[in-house]
PLY file of the C-alpha trace (Angstrom):
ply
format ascii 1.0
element vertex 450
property float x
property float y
property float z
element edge 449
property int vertex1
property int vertex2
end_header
2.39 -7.04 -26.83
4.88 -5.60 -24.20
8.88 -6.00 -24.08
9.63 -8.49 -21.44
12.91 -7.11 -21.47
11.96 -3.87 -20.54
9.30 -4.44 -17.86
11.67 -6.99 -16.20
13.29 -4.54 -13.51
16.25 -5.58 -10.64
13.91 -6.43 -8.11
10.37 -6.74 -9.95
7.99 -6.41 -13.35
6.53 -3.05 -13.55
5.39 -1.60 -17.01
2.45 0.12 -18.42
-1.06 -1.57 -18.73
-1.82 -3.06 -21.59
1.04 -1.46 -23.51
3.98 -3.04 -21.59
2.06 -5.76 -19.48
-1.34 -7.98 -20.52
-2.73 -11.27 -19.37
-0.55 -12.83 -22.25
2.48 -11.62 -20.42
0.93 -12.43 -17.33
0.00 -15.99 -18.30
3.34 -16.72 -19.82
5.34 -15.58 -16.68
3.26 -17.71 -14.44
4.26 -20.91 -16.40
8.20 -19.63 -16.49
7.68 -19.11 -12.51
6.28 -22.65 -11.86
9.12 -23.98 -13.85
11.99 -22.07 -12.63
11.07 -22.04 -8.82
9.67 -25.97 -8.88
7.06 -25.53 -6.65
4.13 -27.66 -6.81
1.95 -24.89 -4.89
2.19 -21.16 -5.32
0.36 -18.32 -3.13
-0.36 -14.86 -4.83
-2.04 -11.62 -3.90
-3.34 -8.71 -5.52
-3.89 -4.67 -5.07
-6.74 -2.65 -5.48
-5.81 -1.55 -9.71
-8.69 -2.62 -12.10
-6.11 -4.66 -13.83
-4.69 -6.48 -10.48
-7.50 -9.15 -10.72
-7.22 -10.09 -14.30
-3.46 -10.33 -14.37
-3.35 -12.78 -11.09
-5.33 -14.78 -12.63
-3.71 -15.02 -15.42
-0.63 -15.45 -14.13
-2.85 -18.70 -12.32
-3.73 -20.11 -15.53
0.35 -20.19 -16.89
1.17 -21.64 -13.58
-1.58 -24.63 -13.05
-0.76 -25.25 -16.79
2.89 -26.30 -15.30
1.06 -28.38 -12.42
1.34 -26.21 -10.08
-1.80 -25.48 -7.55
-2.34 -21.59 -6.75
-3.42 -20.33 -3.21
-4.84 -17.15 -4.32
-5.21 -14.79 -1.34
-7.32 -12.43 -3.06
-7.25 -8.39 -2.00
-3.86 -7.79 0.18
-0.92 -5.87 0.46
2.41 -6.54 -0.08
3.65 -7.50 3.52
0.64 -9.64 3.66
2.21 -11.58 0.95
5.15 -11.61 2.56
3.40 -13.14 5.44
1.36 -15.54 3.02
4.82 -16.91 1.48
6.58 -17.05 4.92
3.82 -18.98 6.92
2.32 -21.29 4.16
6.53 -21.45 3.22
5.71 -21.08 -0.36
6.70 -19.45 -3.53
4.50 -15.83 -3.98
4.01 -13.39 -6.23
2.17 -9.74 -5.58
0.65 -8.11 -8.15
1.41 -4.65 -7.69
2.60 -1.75 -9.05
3.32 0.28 -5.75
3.25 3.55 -5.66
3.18 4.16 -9.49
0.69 5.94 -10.93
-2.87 4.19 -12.20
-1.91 2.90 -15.70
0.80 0.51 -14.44
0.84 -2.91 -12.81
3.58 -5.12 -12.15
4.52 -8.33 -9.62
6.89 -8.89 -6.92
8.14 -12.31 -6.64
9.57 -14.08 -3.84
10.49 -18.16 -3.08
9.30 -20.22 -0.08
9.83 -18.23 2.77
9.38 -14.56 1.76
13.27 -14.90 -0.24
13.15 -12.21 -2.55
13.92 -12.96 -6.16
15.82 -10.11 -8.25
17.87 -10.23 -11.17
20.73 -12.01 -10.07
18.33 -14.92 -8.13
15.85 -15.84 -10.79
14.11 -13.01 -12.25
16.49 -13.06 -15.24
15.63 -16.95 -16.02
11.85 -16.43 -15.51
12.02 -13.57 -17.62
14.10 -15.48 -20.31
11.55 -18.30 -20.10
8.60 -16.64 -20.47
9.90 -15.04 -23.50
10.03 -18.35 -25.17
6.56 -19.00 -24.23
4.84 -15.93 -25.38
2.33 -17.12 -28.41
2.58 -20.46 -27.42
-1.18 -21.72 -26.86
-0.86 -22.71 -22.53
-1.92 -26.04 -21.90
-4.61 -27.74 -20.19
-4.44 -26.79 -16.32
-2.98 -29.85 -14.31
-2.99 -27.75 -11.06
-6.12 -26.06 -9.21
-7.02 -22.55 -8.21
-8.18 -22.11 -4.13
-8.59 -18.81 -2.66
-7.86 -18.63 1.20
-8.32 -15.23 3.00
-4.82 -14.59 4.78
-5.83 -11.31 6.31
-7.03 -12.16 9.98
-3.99 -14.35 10.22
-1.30 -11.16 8.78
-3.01 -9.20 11.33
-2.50 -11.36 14.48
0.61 -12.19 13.68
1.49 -8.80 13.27
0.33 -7.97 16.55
2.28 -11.19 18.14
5.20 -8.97 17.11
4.69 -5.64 19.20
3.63 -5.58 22.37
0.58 -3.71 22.76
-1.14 -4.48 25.56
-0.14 -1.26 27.62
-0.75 1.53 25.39
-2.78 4.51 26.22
-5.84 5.40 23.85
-4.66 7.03 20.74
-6.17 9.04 18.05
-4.58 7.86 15.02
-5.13 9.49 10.93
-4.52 7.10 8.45
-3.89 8.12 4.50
-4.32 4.88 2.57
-4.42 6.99 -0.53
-7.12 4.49 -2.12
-4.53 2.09 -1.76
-4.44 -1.47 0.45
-3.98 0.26 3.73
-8.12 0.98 3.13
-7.49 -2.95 3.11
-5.40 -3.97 5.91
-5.52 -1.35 8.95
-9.10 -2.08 9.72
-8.26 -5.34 10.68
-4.87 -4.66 12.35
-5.95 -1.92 14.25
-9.12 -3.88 15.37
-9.10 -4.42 18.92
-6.46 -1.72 19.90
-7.12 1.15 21.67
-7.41 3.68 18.57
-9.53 6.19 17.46
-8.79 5.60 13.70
-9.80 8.72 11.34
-9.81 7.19 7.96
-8.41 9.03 5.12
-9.01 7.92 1.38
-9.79 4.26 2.65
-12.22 3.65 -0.38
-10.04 1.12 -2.51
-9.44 2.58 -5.91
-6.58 1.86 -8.15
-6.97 5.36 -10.12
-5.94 7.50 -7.11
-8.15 10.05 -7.30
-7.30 12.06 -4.36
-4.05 11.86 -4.35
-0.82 9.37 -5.45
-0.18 6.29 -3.03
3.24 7.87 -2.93
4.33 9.23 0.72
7.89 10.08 -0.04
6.58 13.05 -2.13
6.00 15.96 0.17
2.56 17.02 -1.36
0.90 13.54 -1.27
0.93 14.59 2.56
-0.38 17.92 3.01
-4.33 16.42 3.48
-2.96 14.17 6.01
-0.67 16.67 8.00
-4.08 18.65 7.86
-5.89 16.37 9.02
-3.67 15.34 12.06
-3.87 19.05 13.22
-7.70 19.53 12.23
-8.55 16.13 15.06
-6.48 17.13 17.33
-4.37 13.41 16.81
-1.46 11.95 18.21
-0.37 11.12 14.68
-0.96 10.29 11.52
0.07 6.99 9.32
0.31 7.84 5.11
0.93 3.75 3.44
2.06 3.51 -0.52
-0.26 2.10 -2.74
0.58 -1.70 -1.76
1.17 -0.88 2.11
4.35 -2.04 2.57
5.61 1.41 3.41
4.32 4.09 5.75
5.26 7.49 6.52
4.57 9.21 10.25
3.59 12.66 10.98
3.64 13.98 14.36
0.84 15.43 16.39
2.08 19.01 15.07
2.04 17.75 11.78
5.27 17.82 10.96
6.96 14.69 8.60
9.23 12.35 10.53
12.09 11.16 8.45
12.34 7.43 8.27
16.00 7.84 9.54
14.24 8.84 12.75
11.58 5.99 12.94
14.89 3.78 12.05
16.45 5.01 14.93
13.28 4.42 16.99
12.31 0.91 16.05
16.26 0.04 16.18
16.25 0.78 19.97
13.01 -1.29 20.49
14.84 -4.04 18.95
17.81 -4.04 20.48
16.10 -3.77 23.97
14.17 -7.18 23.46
17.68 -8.71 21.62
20.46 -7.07 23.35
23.63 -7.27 21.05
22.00 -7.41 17.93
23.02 -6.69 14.44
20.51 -3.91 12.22
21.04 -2.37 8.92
20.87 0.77 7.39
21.39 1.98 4.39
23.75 4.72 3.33
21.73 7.60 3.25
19.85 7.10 6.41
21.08 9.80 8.90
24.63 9.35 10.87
22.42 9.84 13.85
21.30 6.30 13.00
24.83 3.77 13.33
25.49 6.10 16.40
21.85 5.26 18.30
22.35 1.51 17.16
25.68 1.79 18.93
24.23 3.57 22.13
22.11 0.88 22.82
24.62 -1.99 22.20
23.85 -3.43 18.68
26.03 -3.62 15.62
25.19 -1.23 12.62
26.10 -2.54 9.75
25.84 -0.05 6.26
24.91 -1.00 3.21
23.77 0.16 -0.53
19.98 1.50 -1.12
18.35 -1.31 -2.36
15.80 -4.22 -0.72
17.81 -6.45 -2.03
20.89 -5.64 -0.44
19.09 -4.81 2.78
17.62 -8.19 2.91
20.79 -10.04 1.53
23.10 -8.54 4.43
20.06 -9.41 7.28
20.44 -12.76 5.94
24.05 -13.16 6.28
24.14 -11.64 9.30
21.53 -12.31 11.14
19.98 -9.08 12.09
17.17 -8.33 13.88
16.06 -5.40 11.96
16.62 -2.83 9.33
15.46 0.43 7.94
15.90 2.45 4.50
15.58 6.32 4.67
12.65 5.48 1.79
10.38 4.45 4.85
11.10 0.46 4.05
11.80 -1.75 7.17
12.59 -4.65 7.70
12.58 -7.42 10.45
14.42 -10.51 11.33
11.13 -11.85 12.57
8.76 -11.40 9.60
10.82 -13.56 7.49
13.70 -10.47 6.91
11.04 -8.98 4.68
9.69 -5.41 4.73
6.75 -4.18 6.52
5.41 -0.80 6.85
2.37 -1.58 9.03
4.91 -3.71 11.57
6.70 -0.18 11.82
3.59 1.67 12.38
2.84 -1.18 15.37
6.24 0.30 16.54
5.32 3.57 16.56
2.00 3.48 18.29
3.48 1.45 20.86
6.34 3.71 21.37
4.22 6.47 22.07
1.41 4.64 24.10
3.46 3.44 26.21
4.18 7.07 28.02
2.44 10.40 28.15
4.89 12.61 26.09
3.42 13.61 22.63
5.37 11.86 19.25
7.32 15.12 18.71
9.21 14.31 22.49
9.63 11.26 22.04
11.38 11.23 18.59
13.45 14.29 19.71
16.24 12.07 20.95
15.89 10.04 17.55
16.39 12.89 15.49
20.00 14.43 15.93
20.78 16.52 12.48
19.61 18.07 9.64
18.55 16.61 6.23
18.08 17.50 3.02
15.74 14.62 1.95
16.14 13.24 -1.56
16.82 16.02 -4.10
16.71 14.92 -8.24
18.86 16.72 -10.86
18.37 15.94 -14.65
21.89 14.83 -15.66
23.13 13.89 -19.48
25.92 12.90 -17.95
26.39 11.49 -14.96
29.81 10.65 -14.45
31.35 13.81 -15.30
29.51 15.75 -12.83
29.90 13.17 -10.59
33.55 13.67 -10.98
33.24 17.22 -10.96
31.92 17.47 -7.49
34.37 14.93 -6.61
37.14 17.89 -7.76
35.38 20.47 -6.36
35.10 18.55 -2.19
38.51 17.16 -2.93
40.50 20.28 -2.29
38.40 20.96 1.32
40.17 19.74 4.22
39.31 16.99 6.37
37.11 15.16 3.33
36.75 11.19 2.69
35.16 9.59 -0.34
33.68 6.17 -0.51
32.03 4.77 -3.61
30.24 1.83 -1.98
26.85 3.09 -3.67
27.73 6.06 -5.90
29.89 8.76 -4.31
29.37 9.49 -0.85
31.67 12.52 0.48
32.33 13.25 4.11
33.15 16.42 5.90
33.59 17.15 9.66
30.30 18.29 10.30
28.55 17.23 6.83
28.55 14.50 4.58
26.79 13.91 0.88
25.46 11.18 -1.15
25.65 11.40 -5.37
24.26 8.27 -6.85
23.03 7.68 -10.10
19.51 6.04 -11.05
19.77 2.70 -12.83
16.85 4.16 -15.20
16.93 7.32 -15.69
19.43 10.33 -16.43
19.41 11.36 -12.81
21.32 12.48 -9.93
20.26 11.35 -6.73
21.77 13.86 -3.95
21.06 13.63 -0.59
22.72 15.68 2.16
23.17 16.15 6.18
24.62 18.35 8.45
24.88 19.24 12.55
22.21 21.73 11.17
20.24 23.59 9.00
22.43 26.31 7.75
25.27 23.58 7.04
23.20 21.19 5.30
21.80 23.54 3.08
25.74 25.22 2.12
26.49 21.69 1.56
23.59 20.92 -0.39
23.47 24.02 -2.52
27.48 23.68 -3.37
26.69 20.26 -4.57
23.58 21.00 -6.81
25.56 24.58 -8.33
28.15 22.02 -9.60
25.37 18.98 -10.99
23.16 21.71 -12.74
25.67 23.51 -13.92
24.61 26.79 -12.39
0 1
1 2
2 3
3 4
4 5
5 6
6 7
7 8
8 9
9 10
10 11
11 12
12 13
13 14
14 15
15 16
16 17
17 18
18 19
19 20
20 21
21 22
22 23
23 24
24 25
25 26
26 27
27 28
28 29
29 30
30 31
31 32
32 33
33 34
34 35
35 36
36 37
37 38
38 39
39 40
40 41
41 42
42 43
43 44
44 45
45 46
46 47
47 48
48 49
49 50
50 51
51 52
52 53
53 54
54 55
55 56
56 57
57 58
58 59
59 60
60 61
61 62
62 63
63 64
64 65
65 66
66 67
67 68
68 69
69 70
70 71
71 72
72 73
73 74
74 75
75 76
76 77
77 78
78 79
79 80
80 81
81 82
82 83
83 84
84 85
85 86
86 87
87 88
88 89
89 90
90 91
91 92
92 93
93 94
94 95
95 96
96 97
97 98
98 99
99 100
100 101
101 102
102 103
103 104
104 105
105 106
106 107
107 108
108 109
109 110
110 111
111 112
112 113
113 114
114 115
115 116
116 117
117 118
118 119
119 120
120 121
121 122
122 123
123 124
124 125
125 126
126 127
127 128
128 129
129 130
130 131
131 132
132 133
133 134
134 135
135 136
136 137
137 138
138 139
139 140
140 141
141 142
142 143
143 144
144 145
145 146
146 147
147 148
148 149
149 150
150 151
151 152
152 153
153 154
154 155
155 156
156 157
157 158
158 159
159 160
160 161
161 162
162 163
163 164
164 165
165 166
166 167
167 168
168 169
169 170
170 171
171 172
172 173
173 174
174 175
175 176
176 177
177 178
178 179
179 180
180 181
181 182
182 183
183 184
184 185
185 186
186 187
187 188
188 189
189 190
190 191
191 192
192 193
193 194
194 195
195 196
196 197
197 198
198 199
199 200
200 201
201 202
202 203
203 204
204 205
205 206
206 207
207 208
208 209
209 210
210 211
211 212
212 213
213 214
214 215
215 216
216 217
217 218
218 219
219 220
220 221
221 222
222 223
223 224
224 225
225 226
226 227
227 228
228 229
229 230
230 231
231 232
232 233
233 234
234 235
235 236
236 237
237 238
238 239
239 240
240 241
241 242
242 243
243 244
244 245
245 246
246 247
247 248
248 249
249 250
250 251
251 252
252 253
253 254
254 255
255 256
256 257
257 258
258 259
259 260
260 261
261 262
262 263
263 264
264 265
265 266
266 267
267 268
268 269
269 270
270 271
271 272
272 273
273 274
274 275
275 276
276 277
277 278
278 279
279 280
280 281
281 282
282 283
283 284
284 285
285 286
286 287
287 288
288 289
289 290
290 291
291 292
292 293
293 294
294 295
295 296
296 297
297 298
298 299
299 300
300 301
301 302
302 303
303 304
304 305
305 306
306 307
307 308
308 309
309 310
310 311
311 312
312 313
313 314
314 315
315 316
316 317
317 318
318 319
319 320
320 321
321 322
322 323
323 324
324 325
325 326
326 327
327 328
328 329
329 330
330 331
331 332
332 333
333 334
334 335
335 336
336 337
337 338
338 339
339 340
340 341
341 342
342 343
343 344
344 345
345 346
346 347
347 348
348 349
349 350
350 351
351 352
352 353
353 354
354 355
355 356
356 357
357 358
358 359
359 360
360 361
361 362
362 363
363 364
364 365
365 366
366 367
367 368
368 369
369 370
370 371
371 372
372 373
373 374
374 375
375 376
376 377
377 378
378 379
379 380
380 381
381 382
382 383
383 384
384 385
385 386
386 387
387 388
388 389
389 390
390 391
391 392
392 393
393 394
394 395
395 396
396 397
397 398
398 399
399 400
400 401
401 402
402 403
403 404
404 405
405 406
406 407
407 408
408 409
409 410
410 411
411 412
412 413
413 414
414 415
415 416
416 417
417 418
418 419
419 420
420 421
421 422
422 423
423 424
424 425
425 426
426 427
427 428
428 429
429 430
430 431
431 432
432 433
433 434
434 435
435 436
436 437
437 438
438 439
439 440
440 441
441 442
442 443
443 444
444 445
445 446
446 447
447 448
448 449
């Protein structure tokens, strides 16, 4: 049996299957759900991992034991959860493990509404709970078990969102990577103007072309490919549970979410003039400056969903974006969706002639290093040597507001620690390549020790 305690993360359960996480687990967490949240009706969804279906319902059995009736929507991804929890306004859970590899699961949980629950806003009491219910025999189910098929509803509503009704035809590659894309852009996409080339669409949780994982450069080589091989205006690569996509342009080069930010910021702010939107810290400068440009508020926070969709909340903003390729919108609930962004996208560029690389141009202003890892025993002291080391340059500012983030006239850097690992998270920009990298390469001589 698995260590709640260690398969209870911040935001969400992840852990190894059936090491870390089993139907036990499973069952005992739905009961501790039903009873922390109150809900007499739940709605969960699944992915496409062998062990998805099993553990959901499981998780249904703990719950109806607690009187609680389940909605279970079956196949979807995470956004259609999302959308599951903010239309029906009920509690939801996603079984999921995202884009981790094949032998993990997990479950993102959320209250009425599509309210995230982390650490600090229930997950800590459920997990506490279902600790003192593991081994217990569950009881006789009081509630029922109904599936209903939320997936031509997501889609619509989806497309209420963006206006598409004057795009051009497009030639679109999508990389589901096995994962619930293969689920959910068939039925999005139905009815647009798009010549969809399917990549890896066949639903299979052991990945076996490549991870579900777009942030890592070489899960997108067979879709950059691809895009160049068709002749495309883009291409679309989703994570394993969909709720983040990536964009390549019709040359195949990667966009950086900081530039698809900057891009669905604008497109925003033209239908709410004024606006607030969020982004995190280490989305590009370019970013707060566009958001200014076209008369909205930017508002910074730390990397984290959580924070992202705490500040939305208090603020009211009408969108935000995380240089991890997470956005968020005031209008689906503040919850993240990766396929909304794509919607964006396509109707950003069929709305005019120019090809995506044009039209992001004015979107992408500097030069970044993209996330770079360094194994670190310890963190704080090379933390606080690089602190030494930028402090004696002139014309630097620190802030600490998520790690150490150090600004320079024509640079600036980010040095944060992971919460799970011994890591070093850098990443670094500049006005262009050749300072970026003598920024980036000062920092990592001092981490590594070099």
């Amino acid at each position: 049996m698995g260590d709640l305690a260690k398969i209870f993360k911040a935001y969400d359960v992840r852990g190894v299957v059936p090491d870390e996480f089993d139907e036990e687990i499973a069952e005992a967490v739905g009961a501790a759900f039903a009873e922390v949240v109150g809900a007499d009706r739940i709605v969960i969804a699944h992915d496409m991992r062998e062990s998805s279906g099993p553990l959901a319902a499981a998780f249904a059995r703990g719950a109806t034991s607690r009187g609680a009736d389940v909605i279970n929507a079956g196949l979807g991804s995470t956004d259609l959860l999302y959308y599951a929890s903010g239309t029906l306004n009920l509690p939801g859970v996603m079984f999921t493990a995202s884009h981790n590899p094949a032998q993990y699961n997990g479950m993102k949980m959320c209250r009425a509404g599509a309210v995230p629950i982390g650490s600090q806003t229930g997950l800590t009491e459920i997990r506490d709970r279902a600790i003192g219910l593991l081994g217990v025999p569950v009881a006789d189910p009081t509630g029922s078990v109904t599936t209903q098929d939320m997936l031509p509803g997501y889609a619509a509503h989806l497309k209420s969102l963006v206006d598409l009704s004057a795009i051009r035809p497009l030639k679109v590659v999508v990389d589901a990577g096995n994962g619930m894309g293969g689920h959910t852009v068939p039925e999005v996409f139905a009815g647009l103007p798009v010549d969809l080339v399917p990549l890896y669409f066949e639903l299979d949780g052991s990945f076996p072309n490549h991870e579900a994982n777009p942030i890592e450069p070489a899960n997108l080589v067979d879709l950059q490919k691809a895009v160049v091989e068709h002749g495309a205006d883009l291409g679309i690569a989703f994570d394993g549970d969909a709720d983040r996509c990536w964009v390549i342009d019709e040359k195949g080069a990667s966009v950086s979410p900081s530039t698809i930010t900057a891009l669905v910021a604008a497109r925003e702010l033209a239908k709410n003039p004024g606006a607030t939107v969020i982004h995190n810290l280490i989305t590009s400068r370019g970013v707060p400056e566009i958001i200014k440009e076209n008369g909205g508020v930017p508002v910074r926070t730390r990397v984290g969903h959580s924070f992202i969709k705490a500040e939305m909340a208090r603020t009211g903003a009408v969108f935000g974006g995380e240089h991890s390729a997470h956005y968020y919108f005031r209008d689906f609930w503040y919850a993240d969706s990766g396929m909304l962004a794509a919607l964006h996208v396509l109707a950003a560029l069929g709305e005019q002639d120019r090809p995506l690389s044009e039209v992001l141009a004015a979107y992408a202003r500097y030069s970044a290093s993209g996330e770079i890892n360094s194994t670190v025993a310890d963190q704080a002291a090379a933390t606080a040597k690089v602190r030494e080391v930028f402090g004696s340059r002139e014309g630097v500012t620190f802030d600490e507001l998520d790690g150490l983030t150090v600004t320079g006239p024509t640079w600036w850097f980010n040095l944060r620690p992971s919460n799970t690992e011994p890591l070093l998270r850098l990443n670094a920009e500049g006005d262009d390549e050749v300072t970026m990298a003598g920024v980036r390469d000062d920092v990592l001589k001092e981490v590594r020790g070099i």
